[in-house]
C-alpha positions in Angstrom: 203.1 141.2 64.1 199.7 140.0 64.1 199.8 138.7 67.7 198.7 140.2 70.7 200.5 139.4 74.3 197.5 139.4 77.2 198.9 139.0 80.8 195.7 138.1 83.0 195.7 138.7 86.7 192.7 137.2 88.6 192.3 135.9 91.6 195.6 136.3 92.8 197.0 134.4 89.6 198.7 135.3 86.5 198.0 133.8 82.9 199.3 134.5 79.7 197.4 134.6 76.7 198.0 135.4 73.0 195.1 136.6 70.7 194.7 138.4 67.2 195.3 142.1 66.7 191.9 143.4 66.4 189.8 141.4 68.2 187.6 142.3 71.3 189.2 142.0 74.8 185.4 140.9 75.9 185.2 138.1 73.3 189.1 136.8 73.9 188.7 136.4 77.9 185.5 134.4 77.7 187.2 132.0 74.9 190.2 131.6 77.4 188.0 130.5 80.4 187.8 134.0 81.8 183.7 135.2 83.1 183.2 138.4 81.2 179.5 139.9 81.6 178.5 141.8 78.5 174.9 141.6 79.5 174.1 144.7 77.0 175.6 142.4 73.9 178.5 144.0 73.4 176.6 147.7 72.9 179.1 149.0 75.2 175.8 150.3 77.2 175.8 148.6 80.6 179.2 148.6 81.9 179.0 145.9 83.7 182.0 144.0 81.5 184.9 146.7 82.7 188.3 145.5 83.6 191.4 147.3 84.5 194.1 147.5 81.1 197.1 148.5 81.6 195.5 150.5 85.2 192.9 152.2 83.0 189.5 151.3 83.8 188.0 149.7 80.4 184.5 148.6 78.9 186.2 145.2 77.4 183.5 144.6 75.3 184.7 147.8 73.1 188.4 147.0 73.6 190.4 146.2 70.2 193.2 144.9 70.9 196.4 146.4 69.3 199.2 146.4 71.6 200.5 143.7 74.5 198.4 144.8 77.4 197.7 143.4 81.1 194.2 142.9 82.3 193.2 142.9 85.6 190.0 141.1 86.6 187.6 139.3 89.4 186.5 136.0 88.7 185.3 132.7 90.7 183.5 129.9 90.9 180.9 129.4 93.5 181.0 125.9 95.3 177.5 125.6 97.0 175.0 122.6 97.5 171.7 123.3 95.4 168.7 123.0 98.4 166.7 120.0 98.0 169.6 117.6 96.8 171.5 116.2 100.0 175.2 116.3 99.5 177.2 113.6 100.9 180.9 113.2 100.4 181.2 109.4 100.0 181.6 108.2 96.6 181.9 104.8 95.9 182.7 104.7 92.2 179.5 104.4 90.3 177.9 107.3 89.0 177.2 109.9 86.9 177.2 113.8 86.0 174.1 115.7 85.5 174.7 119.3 84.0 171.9 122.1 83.8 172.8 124.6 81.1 171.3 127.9 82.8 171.3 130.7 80.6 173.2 133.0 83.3 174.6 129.8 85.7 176.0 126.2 85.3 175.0 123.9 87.8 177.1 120.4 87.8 176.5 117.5 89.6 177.9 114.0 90.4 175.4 111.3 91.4 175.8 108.0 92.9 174.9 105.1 91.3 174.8 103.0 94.1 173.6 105.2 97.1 171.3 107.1 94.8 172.4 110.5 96.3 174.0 113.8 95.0 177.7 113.7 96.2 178.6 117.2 95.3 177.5 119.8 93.0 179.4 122.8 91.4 178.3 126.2 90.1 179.8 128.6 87.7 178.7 131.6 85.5 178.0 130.6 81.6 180.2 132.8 80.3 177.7 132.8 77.0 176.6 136.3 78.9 180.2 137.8 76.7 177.4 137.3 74.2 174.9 139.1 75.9 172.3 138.5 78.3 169.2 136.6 76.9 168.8 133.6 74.6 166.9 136.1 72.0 170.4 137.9 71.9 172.5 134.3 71.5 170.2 133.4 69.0 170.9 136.5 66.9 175.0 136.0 67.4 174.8 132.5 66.4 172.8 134.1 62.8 175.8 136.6 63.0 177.9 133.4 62.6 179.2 132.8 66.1 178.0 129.6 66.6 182.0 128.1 67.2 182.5 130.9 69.8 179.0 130.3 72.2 180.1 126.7 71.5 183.6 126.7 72.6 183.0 129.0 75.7 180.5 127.0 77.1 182.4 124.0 76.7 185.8 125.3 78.6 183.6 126.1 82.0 182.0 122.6 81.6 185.4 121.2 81.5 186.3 123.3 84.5 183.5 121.8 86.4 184.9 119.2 85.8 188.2 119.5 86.6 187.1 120.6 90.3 185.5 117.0 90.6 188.5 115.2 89.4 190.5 116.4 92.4 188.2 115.4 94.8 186.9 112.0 93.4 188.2 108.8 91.1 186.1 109.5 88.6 186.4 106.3 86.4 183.6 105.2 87.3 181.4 108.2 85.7 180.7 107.2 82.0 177.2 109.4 81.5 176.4 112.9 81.6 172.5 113.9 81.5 172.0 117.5 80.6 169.1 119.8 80.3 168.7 123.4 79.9 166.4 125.6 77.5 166.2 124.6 73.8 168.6 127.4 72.4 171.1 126.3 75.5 171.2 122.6 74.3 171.5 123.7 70.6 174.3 125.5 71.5 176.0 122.7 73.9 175.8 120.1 71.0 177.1 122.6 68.5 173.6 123.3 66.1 172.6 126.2 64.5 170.0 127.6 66.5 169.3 130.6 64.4 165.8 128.9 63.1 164.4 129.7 66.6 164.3 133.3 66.2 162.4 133.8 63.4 159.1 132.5 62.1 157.9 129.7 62.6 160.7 129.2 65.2 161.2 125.9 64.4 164.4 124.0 66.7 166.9 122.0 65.2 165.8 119.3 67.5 163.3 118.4 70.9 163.8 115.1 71.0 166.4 113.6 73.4 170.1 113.7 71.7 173.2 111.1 72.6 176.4 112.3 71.5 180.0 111.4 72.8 181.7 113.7 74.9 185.0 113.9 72.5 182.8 115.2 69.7 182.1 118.2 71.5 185.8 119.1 73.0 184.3 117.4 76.4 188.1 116.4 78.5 186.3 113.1 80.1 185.4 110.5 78.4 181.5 110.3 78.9 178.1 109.3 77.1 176.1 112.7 76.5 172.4 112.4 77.0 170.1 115.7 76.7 166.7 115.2 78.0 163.6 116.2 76.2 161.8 119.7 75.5 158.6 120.6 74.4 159.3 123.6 72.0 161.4 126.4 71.1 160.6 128.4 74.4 160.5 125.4 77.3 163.0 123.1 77.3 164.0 120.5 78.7 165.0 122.2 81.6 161.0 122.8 82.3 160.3 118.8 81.6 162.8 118.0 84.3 161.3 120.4 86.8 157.7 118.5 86.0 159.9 115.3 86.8 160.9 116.4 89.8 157.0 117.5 90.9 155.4 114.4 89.4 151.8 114.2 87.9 149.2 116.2 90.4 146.5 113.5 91.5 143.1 113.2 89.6 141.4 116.4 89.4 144.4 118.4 90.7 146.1 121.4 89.5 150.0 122.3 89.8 151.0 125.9 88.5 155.2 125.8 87.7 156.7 129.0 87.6 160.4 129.5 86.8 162.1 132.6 87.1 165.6 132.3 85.3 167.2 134.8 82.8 163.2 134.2 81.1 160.0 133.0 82.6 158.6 130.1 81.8 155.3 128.8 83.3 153.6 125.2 83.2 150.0 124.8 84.1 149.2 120.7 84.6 147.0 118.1 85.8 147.1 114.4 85.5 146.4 114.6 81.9 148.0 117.0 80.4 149.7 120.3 80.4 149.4 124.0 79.0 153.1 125.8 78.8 154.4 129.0 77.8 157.3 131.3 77.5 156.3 134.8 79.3 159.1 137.4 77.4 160.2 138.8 81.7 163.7 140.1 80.4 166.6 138.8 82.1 166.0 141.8 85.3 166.0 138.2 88.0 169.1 137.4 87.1 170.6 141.3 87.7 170.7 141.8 84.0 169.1 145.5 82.8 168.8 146.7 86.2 171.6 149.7 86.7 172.8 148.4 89.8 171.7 145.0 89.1 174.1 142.0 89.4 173.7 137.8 89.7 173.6 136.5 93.3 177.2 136.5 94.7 179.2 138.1 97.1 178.3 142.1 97.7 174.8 141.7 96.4 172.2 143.2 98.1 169.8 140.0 98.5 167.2 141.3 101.3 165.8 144.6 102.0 163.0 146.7 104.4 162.4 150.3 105.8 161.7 150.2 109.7 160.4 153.2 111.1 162.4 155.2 108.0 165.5 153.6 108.3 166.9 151.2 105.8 167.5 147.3 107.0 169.5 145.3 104.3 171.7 142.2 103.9 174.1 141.2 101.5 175.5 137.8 100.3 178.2 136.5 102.4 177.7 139.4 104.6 180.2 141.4 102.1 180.1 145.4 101.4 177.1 146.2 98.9 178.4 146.1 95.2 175.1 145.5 93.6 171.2 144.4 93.7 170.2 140.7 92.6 167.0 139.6 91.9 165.4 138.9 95.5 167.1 141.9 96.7 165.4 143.9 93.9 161.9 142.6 94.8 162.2 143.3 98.1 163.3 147.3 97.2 160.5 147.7 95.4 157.7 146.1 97.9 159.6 148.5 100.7 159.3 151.6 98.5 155.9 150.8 97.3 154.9 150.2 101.2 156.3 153.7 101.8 154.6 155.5 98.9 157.9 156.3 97.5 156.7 154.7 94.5 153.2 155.1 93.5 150.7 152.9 91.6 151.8 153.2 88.4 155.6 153.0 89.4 157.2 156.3 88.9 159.3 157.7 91.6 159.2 161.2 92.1 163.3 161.0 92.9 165.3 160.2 90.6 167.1 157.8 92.1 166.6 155.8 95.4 170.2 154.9 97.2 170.8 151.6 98.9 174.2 151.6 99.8 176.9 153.9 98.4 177.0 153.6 95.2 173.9 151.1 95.0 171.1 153.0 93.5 167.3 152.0 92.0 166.5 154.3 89.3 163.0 155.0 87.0 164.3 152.5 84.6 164.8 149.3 86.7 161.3 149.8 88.6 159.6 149.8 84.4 162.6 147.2 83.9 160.7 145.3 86.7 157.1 146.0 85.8 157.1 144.0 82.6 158.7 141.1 84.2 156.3 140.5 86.7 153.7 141.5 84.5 154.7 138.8 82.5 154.9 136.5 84.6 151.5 136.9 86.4 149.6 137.6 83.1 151.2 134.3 81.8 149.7 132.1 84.1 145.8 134.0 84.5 145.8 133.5 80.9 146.8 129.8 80.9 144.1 129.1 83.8 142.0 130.7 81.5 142.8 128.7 79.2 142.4 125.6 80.7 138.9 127.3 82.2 140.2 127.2 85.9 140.8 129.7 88.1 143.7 130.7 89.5 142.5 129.6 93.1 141.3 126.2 92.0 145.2 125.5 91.6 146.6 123.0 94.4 150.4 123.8 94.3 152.6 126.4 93.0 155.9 125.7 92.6 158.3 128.5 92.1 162.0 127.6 90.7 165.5 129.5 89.8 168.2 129.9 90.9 167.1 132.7 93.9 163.5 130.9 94.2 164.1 129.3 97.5 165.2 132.9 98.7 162.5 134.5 97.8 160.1 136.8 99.8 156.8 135.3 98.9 154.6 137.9 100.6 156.5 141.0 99.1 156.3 139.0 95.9 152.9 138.6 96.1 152.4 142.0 97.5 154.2 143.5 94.2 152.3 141.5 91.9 154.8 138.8 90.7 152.8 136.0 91.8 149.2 134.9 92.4 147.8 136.5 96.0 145.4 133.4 95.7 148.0 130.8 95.7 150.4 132.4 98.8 149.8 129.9 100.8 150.2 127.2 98.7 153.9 128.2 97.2 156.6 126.1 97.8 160.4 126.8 96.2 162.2 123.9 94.2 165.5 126.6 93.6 167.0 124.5 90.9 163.9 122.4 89.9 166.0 121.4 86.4 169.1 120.4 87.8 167.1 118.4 90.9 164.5 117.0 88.0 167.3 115.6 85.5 169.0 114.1 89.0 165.6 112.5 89.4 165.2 110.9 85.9 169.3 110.0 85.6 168.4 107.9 89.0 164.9 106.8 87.8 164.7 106.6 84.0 161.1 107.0 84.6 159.2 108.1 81.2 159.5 111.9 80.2 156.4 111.4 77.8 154.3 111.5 80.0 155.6 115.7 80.2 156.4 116.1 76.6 153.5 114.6 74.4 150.7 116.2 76.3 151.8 119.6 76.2 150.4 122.5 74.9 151.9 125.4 74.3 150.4 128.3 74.1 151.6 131.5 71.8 150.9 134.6 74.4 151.8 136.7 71.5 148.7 135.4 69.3 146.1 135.6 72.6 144.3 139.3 73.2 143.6 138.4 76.6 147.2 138.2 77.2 148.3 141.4 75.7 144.8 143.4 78.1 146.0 141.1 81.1 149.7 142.7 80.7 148.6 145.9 80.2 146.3 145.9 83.7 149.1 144.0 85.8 152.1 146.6 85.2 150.3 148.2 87.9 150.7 147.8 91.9 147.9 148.0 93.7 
């Protein structure tokens, strides 16, 4: 026999599945709707994609499966307004679904047509991380012929997002879906090879705006799909709707748009035009690479300070500490570079720093998180440079993510993730391309304006980059 029997208990629930002897446990959960994390690819290395088999604790990313087994795992989807978009709960009929295709989260929203506001919005994992954690990684699995499998479990939690709306709301009124998210996301939601964008010249498939019909892609609701816009292989349309939600800076003004997701891009812009690059920060925000790293829910460590020696912390929804996420890991490393327990250069003379039981900083997550913000803050001094500004002659900086408007900004400015000039001028958008694509499904106001006056420019190709990087891995 050829098929395998899978009882799944999560939440509370039972499921049974069937799958193919010889197939990975990892690989068979995400195609069934299940949130499997194999942030390491499917290495086996970072052990952050165990379940419980048969009461043995299992990587399930190495699992072959041979014999009927039962699987016992934690899953949920997280139902929280995104800040900045007002939730109401009236609905009167009219309206629309925006989707942002993160490349750790999914962020789903219904808009009203008539009232112009966001009735509701949904969140879930993209369970894409069973493919591993970046889009570098996705890319290289859709090459490896896995194109129908990034495809197929991307589309199952859209349809679950779904589903939650459809018991709250009629929904026969919602005939459009708007979408944005990074070019290799949107690649993958409409089903095209995105292979071209990992190698040179990394050439997409596509940047222009795409319409499809949501039955084409295995979509349950009947709806019009629109994708918005992108401006090249590494910023997306997810980065054009979080200009369109800032707008054009006045004459002779500068706006500086940093957003930290599973990568980093940053947009330097005027009135005219608009420099934009990709800055390679590893996924470490989003929990991924970091040893006790995890996304921001429940049990994460998201806040953090030594008072007089002793350690202050707090966790989301005030749960016991399972993990560190990415604005708790900021704030562990400003504390322990306050304290001298790590020096300049970021080595820590212990080899590992405990949080809470279990919850540990190690050597390797404080490097982990020295390119990143590296990254990050050499990106944009060597746009301003670019442009021949400096960073202080910036008016705004906008940060964006999914933690962004949890952020520390003085311990991230005191670590050197963003510009000590601009402090007082930050201001957090969290979700700017979710709030952006909101803006332009209300608006329909001109994306051009964003996408054919962009730059974008090649860190890898510009020696002031690479000296920059080098000089910011440093704390002062």
């Amino acid at each position: 026999m050829n098929n395998i029997k899978i009882e799944v208990v999560c939440g509370g629930e039972k499921k049974l599945i069937t799958a193919t002897k010889g197939h990975i446990l990892s690989k068979v959960l995400s195609e069934n709707g299940f949130t499997v994390e194999t942030l390491c690819a499917g290495n086996g290395t970072c052990g952050k994609c165990e379940v419980l088999v048969n009461g043995e604790s299992k990587r399930s990313c190495k699992y072959i499966l041979n014999e009927d087994i039962t699987v016992i795992l934690n899953e949920k989807t997280n139902i929280q307004s995104i800040s900045g978009a007002a939730e109401t709960e009236v609905f009167s009929g009219k309206g629309c679904f925006v989707l942002d295709i993160g490349t750790t989260t999914l962020a789903l929203a219904l808009v009203s047509l008539e009232t112009k506001e966001t009735v509701k919005v949904f969140t879930g994992d993209n369970p894409q991380k069973a493919f591993g954690a970046d889009v570098i990684t996705r890319i290289e699995k859709c090459r490896d012929g896995e194109l129908e499998g990034l495809n197929k479990v991307l589309i199952t939690a859209i349809n679950k997002l779904i589903e939650k709306f459809s018991k709250l709301y009629d929904l026969s009124g919602v005939n459009t879906m708007y979408v944005a998210g990074n070019t290799t996301m949107l690649h993958l939601f409409l089903k095209v090879d995105c292979s071209s964008i990992g190698v040179a010249p990394y050439t997409p498939k596509f940047l222009e705006s795409m319409k499809a019909e949501s039955e084409s892609l295995g979509i349950l609701k009947k709806l019009e799909i629109i994708t918005l816009p992108g401006v090249s292989s590494f910023v997306g349309a997810d980065i054009v709707a979080g200009m369109n939600l800032t707008s054009l800076p006045e004459e002779g003004k500068y706006y500086l748009l940093i957003d930290l997701g599973t990568n980093a891009e940053v947009v330097l812009y005027n009135s005219k035009k608009a420099l934009c690059t990709a800055a390679a920060a590893g996924p470490c925000f989003e929990g991924a690479n970091i040893s006790s790293g995890m996304s921001g829910s429940d049990g994460a460590v998201n806040t953090f300070d030594i008072v007089e020696g002793e350690k202050k912390f707090t966790t989301i929804g005030n749960k016991e500490a399972k993990g560190i996420c990415g604005t708790g890991l900021i704030d562990i490393i400003a504390a322990l570079r306050r304290e001298e327990i790590i020096d300049d250069t970021g080595f820590m003379e212990e080899d590992e720093y405990e949080i809470s039981g279990g919850v540990t900083l190690i050597g390797k997550d404080i490097r982990q998180f020295q390119l990143a913000k590296s990254a990050v803050l050499s990106a944009a001094e060597t746009l301003a440079e670019v442009e021949g500004i400096e960073l202080q002659d910036i008016d705004k900086l906008y940060i964006s993510g999914g933690f962004s408007s949890h952020i520390n900004v003085e311990n991230a400015v005191y670590v050197g993730l963003l510009p000590k000039s601009l402090k007082e001028r930050c201001t957090a958008l969290n979700n700017s391309s979710l709030l952006g694509s909101i803006k332009y499904a209300l608006n329909k106001n001109d994306l051009k304006v964003f996408t054919e006056n962009t730059q974008y420019v090649d860190l890898s190709q510009n020696p002031s980059f690479t000296e920059r990087f080098m000089d910011n891995m440093y704390f002062e």
